[in-house]
C-alpha positions as a LaTeX table, in Angstrom:
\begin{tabular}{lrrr}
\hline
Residue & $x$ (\AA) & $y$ (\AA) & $z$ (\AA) \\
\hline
Unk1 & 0.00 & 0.00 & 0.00 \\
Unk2 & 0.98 & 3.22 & $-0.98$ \\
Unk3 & 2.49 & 4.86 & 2.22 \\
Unk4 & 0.89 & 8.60 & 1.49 \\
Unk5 & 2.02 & 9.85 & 4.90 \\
Unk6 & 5.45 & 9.02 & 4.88 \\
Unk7 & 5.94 & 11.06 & 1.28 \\
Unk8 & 4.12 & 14.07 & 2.94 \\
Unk9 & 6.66 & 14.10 & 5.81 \\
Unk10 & 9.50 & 13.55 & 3.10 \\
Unk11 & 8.32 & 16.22 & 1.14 \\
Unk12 & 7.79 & 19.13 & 4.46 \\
Unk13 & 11.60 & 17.90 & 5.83 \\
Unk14 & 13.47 & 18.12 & 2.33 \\
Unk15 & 12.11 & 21.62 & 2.30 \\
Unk16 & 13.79 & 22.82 & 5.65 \\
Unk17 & 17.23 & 22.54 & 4.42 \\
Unk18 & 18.14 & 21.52 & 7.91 \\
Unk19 & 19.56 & 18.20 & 9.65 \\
Unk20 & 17.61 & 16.75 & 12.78 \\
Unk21 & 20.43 & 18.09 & 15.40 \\
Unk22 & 19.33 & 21.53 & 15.75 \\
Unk23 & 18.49 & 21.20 & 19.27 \\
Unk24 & 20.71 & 17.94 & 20.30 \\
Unk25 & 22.52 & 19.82 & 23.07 \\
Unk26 & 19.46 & 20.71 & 24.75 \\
Unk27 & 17.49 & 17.83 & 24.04 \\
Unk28 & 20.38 & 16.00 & 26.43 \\
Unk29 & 19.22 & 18.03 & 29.56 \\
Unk30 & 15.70 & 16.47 & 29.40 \\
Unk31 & 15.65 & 13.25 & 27.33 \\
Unk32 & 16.59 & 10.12 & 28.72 \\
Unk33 & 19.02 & 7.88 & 26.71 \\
Unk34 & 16.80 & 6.11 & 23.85 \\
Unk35 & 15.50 & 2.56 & 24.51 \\
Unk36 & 14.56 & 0.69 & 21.59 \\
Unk37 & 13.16 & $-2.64$ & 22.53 \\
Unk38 & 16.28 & $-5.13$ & 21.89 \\
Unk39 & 14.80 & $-7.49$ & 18.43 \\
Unk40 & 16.31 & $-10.45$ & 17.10 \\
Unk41 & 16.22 & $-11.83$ & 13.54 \\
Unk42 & 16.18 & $-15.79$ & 13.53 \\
Unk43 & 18.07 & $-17.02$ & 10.57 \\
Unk44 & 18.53 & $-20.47$ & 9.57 \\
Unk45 & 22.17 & $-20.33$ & 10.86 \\
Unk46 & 20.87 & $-18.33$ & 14.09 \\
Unk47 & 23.33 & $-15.77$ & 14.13 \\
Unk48 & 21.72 & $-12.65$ & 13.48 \\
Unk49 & 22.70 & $-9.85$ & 15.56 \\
Unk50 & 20.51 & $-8.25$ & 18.17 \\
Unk51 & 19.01 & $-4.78$ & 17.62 \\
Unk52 & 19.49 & $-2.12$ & 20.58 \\
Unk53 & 18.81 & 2.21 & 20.75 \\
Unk54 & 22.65 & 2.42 & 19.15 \\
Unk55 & 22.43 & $-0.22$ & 16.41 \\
Unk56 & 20.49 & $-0.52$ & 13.27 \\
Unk57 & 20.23 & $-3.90$ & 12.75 \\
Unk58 & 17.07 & $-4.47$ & 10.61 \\
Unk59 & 16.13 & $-3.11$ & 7.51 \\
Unk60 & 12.97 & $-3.53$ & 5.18 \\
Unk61 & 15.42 & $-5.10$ & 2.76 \\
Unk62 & 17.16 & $-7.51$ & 5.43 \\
Unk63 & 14.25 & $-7.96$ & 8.08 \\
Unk64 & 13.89 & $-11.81$ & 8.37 \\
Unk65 & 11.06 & $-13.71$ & 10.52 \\
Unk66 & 10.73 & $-15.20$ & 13.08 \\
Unk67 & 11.88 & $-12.42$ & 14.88 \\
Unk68 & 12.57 & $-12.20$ & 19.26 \\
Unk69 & 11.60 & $-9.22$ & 21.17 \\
Unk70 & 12.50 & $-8.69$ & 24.48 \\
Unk71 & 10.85 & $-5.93$ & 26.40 \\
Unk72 & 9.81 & $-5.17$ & 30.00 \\
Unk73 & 7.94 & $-7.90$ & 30.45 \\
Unk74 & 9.37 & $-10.86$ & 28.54 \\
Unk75 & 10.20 & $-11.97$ & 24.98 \\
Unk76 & 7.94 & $-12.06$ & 22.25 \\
Unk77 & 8.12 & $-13.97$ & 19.27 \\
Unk78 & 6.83 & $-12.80$ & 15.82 \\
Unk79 & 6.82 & $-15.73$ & 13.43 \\
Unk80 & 6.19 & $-14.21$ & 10.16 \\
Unk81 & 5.31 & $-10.55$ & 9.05 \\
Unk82 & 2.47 & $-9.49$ & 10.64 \\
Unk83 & $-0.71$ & $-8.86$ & 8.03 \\
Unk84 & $-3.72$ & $-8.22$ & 10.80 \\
Unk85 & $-2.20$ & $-5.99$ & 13.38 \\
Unk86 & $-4.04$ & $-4.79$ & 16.21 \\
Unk87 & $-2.33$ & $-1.38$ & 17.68 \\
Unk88 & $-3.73$ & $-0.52$ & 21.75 \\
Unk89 & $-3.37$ & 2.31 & 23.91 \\
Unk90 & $-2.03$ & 5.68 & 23.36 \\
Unk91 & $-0.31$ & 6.41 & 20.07 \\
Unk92 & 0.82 & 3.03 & 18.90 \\
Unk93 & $-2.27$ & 3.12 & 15.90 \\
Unk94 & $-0.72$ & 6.02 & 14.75 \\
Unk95 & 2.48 & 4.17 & 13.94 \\
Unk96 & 1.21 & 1.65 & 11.42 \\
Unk97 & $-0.35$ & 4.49 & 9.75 \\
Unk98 & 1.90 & 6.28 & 9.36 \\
Unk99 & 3.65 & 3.38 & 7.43 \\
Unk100 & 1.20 & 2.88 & 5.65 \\
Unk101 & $-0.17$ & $-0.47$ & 7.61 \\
Unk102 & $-4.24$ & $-0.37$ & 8.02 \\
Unk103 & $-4.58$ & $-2.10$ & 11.39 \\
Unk104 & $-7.98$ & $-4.15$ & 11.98 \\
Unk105 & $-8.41$ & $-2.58$ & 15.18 \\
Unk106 & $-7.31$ & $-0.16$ & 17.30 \\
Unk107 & $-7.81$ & 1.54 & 21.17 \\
Unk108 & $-10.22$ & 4.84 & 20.87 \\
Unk109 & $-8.75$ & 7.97 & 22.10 \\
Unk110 & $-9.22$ & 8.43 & 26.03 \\
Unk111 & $-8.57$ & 12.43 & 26.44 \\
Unk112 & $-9.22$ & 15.15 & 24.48 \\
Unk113 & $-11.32$ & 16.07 & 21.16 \\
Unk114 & $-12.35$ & 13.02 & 19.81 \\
Unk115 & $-14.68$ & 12.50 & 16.10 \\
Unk116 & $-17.48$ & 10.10 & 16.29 \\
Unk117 & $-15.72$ & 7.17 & 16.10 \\
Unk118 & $-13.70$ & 8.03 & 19.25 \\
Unk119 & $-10.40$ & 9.06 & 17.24 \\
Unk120 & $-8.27$ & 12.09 & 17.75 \\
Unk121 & $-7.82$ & 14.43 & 14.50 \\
Unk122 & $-4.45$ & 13.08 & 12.95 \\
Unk123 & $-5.48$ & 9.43 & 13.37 \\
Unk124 & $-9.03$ & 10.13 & 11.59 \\
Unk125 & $-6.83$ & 12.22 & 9.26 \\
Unk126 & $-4.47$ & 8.99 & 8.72 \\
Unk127 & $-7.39$ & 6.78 & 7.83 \\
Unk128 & $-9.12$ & 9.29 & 5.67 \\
Unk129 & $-5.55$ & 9.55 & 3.82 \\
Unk130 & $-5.22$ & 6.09 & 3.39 \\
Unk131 & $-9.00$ & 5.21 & 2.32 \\
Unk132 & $-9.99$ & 3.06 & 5.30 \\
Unk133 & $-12.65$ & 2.79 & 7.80 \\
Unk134 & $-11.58$ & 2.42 & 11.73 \\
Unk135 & $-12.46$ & $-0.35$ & 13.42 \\
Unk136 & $-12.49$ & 0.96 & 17.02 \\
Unk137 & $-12.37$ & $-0.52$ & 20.56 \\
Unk138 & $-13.98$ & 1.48 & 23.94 \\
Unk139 & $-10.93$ & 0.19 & 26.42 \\
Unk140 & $-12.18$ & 2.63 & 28.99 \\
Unk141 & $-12.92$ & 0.29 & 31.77 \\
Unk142 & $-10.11$ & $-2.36$ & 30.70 \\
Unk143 & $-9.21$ & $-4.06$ & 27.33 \\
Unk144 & $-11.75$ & $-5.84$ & 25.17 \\
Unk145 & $-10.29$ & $-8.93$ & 24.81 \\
Unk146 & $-12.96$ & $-10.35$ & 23.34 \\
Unk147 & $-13.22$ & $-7.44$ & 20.15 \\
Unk148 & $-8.86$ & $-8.12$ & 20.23 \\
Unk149 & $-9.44$ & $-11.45$ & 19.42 \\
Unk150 & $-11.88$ & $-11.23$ & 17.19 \\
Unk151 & $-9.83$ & $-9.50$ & 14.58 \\
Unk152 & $-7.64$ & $-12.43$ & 14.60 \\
Unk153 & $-4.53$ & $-10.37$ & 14.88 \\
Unk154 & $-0.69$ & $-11.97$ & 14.18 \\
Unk155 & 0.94 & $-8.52$ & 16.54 \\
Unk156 & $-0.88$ & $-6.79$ & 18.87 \\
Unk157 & 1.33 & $-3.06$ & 19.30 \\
Unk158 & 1.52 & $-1.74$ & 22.84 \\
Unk159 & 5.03 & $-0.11$ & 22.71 \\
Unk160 & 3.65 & 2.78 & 24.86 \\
Unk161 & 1.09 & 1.36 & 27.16 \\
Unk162 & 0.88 & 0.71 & 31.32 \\
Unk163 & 0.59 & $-3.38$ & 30.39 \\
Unk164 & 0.16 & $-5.29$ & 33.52 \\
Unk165 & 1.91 & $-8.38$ & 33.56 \\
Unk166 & $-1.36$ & $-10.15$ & 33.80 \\
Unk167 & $-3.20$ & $-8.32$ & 30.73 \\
Unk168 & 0.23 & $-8.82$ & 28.53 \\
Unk169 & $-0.03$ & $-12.47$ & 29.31 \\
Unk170 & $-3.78$ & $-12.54$ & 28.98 \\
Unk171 & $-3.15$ & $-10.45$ & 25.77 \\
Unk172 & $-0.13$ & $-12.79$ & 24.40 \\
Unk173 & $-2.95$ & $-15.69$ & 24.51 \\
Unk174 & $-4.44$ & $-13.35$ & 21.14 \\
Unk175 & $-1.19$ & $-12.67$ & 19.60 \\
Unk176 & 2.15 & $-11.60$ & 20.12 \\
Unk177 & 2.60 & $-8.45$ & 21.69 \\
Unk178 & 4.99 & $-5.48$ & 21.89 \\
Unk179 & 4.88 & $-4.12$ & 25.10 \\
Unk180 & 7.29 & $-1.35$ & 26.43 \\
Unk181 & 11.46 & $-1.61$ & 26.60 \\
Unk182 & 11.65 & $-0.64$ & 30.19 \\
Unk183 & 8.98 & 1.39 & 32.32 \\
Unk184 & 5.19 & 1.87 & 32.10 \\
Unk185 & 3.70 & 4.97 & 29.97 \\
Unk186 & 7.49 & 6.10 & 29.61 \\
Unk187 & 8.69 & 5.13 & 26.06 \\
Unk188 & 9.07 & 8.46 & 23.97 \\
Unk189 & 7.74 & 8.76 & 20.28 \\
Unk190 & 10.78 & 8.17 & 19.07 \\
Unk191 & 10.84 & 4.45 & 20.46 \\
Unk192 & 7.13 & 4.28 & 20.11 \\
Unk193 & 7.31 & 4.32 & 16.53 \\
Unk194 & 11.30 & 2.39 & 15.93 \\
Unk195 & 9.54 & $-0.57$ & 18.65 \\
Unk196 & 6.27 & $-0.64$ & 16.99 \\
Unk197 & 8.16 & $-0.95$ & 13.25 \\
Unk198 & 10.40 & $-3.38$ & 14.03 \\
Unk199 & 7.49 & $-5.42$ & 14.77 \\
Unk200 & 6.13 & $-4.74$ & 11.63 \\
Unk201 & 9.18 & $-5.71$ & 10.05 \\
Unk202 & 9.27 & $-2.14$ & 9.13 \\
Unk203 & 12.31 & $-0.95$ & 11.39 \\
Unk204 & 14.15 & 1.10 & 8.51 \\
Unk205 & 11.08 & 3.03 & 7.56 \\
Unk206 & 10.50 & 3.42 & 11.47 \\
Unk207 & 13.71 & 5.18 & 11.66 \\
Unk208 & 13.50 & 7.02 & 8.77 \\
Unk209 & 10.18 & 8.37 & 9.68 \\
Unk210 & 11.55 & 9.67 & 13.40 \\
Unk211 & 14.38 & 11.40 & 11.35 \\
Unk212 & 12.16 & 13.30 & 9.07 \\
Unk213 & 9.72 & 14.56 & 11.88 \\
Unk214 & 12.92 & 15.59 & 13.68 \\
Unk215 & 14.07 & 17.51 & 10.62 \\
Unk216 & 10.33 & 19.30 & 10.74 \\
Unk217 & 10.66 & 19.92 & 14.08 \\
Unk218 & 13.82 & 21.63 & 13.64 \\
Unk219 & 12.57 & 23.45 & 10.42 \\
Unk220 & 9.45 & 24.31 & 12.46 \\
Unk221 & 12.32 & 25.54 & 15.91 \\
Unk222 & 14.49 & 27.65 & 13.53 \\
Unk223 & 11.67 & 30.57 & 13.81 \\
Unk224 & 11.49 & 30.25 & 17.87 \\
Unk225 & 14.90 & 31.08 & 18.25 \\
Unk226 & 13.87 & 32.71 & 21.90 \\
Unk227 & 12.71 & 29.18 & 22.94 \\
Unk228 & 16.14 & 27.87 & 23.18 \\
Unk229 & 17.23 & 26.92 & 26.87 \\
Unk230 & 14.46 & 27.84 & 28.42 \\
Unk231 & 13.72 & 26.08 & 31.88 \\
Unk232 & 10.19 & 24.22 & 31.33 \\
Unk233 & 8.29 & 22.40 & 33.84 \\
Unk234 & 5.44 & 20.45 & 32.92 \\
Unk235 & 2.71 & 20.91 & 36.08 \\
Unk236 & $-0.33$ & 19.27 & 37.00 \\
Unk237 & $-2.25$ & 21.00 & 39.52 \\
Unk238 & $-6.10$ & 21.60 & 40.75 \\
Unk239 & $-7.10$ & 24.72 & 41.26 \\
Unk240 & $-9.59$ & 23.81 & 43.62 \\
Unk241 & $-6.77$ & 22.26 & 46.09 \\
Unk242 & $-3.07$ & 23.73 & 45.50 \\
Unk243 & $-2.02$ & 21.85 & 48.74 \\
Unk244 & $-0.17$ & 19.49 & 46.59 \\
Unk245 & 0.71 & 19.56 & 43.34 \\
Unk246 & 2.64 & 17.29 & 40.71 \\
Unk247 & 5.56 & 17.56 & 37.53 \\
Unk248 & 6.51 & 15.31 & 35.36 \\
Unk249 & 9.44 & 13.65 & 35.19 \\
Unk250 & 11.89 & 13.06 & 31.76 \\
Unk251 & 10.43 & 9.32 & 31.63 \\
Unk252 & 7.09 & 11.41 & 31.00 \\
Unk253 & 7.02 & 11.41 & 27.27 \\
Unk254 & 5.38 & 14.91 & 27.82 \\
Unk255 & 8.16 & 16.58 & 30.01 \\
Unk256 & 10.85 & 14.22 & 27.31 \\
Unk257 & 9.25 & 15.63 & 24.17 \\
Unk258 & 10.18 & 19.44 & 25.52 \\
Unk259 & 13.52 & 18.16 & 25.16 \\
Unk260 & 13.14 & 17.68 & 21.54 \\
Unk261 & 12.09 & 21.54 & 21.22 \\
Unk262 & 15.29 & 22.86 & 22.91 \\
Unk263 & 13.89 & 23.11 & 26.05 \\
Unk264 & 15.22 & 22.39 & 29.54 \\
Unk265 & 14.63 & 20.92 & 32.68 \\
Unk266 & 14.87 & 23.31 & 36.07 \\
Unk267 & 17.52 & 21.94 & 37.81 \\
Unk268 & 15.20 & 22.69 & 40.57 \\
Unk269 & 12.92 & 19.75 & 39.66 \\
Unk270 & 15.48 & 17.33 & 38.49 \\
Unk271 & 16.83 & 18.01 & 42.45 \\
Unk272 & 13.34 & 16.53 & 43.56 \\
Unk273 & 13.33 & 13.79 & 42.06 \\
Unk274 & 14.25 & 10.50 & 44.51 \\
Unk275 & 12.96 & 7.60 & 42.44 \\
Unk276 & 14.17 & 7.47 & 38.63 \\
Unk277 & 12.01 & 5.08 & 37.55 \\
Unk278 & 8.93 & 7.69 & 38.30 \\
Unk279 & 7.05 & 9.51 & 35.55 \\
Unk280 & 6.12 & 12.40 & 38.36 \\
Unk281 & 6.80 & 13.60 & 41.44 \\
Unk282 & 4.71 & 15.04 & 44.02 \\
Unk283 & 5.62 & 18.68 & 45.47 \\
Unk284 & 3.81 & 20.74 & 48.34 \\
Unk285 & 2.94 & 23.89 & 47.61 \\
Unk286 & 5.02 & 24.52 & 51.56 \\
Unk287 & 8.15 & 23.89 & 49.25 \\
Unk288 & 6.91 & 25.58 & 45.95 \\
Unk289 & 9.96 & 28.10 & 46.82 \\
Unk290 & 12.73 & 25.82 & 45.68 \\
Unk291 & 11.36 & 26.11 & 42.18 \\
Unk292 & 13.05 & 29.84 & 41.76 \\
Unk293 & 14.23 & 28.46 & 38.42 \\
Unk294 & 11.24 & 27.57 & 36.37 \\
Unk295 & 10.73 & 30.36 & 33.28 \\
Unk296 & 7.23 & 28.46 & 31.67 \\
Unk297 & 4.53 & 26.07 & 33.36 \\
Unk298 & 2.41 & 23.83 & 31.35 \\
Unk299 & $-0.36$ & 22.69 & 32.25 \\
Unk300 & $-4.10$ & 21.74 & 32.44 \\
Unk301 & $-6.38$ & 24.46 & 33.53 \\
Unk302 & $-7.93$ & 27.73 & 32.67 \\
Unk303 & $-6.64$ & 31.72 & 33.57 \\
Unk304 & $-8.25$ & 30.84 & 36.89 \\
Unk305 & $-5.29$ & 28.64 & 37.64 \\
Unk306 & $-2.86$ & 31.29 & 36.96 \\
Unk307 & $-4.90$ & 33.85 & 38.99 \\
Unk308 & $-5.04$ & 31.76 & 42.25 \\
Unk309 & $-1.28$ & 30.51 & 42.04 \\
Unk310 & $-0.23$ & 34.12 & 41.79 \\
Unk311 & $-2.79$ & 35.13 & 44.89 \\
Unk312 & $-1.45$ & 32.03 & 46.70 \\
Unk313 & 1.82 & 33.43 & 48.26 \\
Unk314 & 3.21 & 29.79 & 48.63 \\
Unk315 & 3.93 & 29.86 & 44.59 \\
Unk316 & 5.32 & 33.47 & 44.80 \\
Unk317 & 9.33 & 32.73 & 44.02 \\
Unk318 & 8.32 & 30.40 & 40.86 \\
Unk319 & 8.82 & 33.18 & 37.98 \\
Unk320 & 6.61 & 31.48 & 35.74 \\
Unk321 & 4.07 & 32.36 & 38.61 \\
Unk322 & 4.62 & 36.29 & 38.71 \\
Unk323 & 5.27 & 36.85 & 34.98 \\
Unk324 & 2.54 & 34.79 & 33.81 \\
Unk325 & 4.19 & 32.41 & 31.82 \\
Unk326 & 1.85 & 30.13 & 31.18 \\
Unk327 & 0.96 & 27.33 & 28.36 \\
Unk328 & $-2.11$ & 26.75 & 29.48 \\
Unk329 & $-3.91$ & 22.98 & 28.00 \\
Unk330 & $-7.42$ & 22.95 & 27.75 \\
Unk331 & $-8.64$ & 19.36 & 27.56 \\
Unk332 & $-11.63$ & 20.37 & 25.13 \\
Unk333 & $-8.34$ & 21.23 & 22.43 \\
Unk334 & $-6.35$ & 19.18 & 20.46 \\
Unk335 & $-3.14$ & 20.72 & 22.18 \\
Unk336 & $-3.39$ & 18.85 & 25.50 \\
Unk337 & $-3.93$ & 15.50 & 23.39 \\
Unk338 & $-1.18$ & 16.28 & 21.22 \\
Unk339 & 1.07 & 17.04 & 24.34 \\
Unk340 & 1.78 & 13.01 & 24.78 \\
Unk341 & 3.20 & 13.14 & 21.09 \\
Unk342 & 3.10 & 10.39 & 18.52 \\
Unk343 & 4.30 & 10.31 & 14.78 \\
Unk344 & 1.25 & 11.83 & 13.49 \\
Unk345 & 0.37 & 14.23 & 16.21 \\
Unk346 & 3.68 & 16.34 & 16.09 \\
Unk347 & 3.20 & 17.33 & 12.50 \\
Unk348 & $-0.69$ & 18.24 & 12.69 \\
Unk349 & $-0.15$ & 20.56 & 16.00 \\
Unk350 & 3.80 & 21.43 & 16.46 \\
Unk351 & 2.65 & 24.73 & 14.97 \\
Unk352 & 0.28 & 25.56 & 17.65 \\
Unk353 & 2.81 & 24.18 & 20.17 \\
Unk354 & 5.72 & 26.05 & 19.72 \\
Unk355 & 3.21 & 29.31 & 19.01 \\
Unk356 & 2.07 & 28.69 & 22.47 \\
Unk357 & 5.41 & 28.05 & 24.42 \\
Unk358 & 7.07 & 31.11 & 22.54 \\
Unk359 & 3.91 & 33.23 & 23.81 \\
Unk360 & 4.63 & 31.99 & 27.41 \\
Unk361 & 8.28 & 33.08 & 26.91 \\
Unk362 & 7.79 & 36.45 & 26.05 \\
Unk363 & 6.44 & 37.14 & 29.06 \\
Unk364 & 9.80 & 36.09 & 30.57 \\
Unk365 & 11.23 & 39.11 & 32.66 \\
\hline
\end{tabular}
């Protein structure tokens, strides 16, 4: 099948003129080292190497079945290319897509502005592009096992998920499945859509894919240049109770993706941080002063929020607080979905992302 999306993203990054390093340095101070899920090719001789974040070891033209992956919660063996795949939880539908693969059913969207058939805009865009109709699952309350099964899938794609041990074995009774290299609802796009390929037996177009949308978002950074190094912390907090509040950690693909925009963590909040395995940490408002170094907040809320941090004196040595410098999600928008970023949501809103963020740092005093 003609892979439509994967030409448009070609097309946007050969007309940048730029390389996908633009903001390496500072993507260091907030990403956490890659991990690819580690994949092995089983030739007849057995001795093909293993795949791993520093190593391309598979390629479209090369990629030989069965293949072994071993991930956080076991090995899982793919036995021949995949044709029915199944792709559950956040983001992993939109990496088949984006290849070009129609999967035969998928998770619906959980948060934010969703069409009727419970997708978010780029995924409904994705099937639209590629002349398909979705066939969608309501996971809400737990996975549907029984609508899984029924689409008698050969890879079920759950690169970025929270899999429970139990569910992945319940789910490996269905099909194979990818679940995540290391930690729960931690892997970042990048390894989302690499792990997810390489499943697919499509690792080189994976890679080549993450490249070009690096390339965009460095065409895309080039007219921020006031963005660059500024100290970003990525808040969740109720305005109804400031008591306690929470930030996301690096192993947060929303906190890691700021990374990607030049953007850097307050050494403040990478000070708080006791247990590196944790996508947040929770923080008293009684010790909001030790976060004197954070220039922008995002997070979830209305000008409301803003209005009764900066009447709350507990917040008032956070300069984001007193300047104002807010990126402010509402959940009802496509930003706050698009802030957990996948391969087809950073093209369709890093626009109205970077827009946002560079209006926060002008207020920067």
């Amino acid at each position: 099948m003609k892979r439509k999306l994967l030409s448009v993203l070609t097309a946007l990054a050969l007309t940048a003129g730029v390389t996908a390093c633009g903001s390496a340095d500072n993507a260091d101070n907030i990403n956490e080292e890659s991990s690819a899920l580690e994949v092995t090719n089983e030739t007849a001789d057995s001795a093909a190497p293993e795949a791993n974040a520093d190593s391309t070891s598979l390629s479209n033209s090369n990629a030989s079945f069965p293949m072994t992956i071993k991930h956080a919660l076991g090995e899982t063996v793919i036995s021949e290319k995949p044709e029915n795949v199944v792709a559950i939880a956040w983001g992993n539908p939109d990496v088949p897509l984006a290849l070009g693969v129609v999967p035969v059913g998928i998770s619906e969207a959980n948060f934010g502005p969703r069409d009727e058939n419970g997708l978010l805009a780029w995924t409904a865009n994705a099937f639209t592009e590629l002349g398909a109709e979705p066939n969608v699952f309501d996971d809400t309350d737990g996975w549907d096992y029984e609508a899984i099964a029924d689409c008698a899938p050969d890879v079920i794609l759950a690169a970025y998920s929270g899999l429970s041990q139990e569910e992945y074995d319940r789910l490996s009774e269905i099909a194979p499945v990818v679940a995540y290299p290391e930690i729960a609802w931690s892997t970042t796009w990048q390894d989302e859509t690499i792990n997810d390929a390489a499943a697919l037996g499509l690792e080189d177009e994976g890679r080549v894919l993450v490249a070009e949308t690096e390339e965009l978002i460095a065409e895309k950074l080039s007219e921020y240049p006031d963005l660059e190094g500024k100290k970003v912390g990525f808040f969740w907090l109720s305005e109804d109770d400031l008591g306690t509040f929470y930030i996301y950690t690096n192993n947060d693909p929303r906190a890691a993706f700021l990374g990607d925009l030049g953007l850097v963590t307050p050494e403040s909040v990478t000070n708080l941080i006791e247990d590196d395995t944790a996508f947040s940490i929770t923080v008293s408002a009684e010790n909001a002063d030790l976060l004197d170094d954070v220039d922008i907040i995002i997070t979830y809320g209305q000008e409301s929020l803003v209005e009764a941090m900066q009447k709350d004196g507990r917040f008032s040595k956070i300069p984001a607080v007193n300047n104002g410098a807010f990126v402010l999600l509402d959940s009802n928008d496509v930003l706050a979905a698009a802030s957990t970023p996948t391969v087809l949501s950073i093209p369709y809103c890093i626009d109205d992302y970077l827009k946002a963020l560079n209006d926060a740092a002008a207020k920067i005093q």
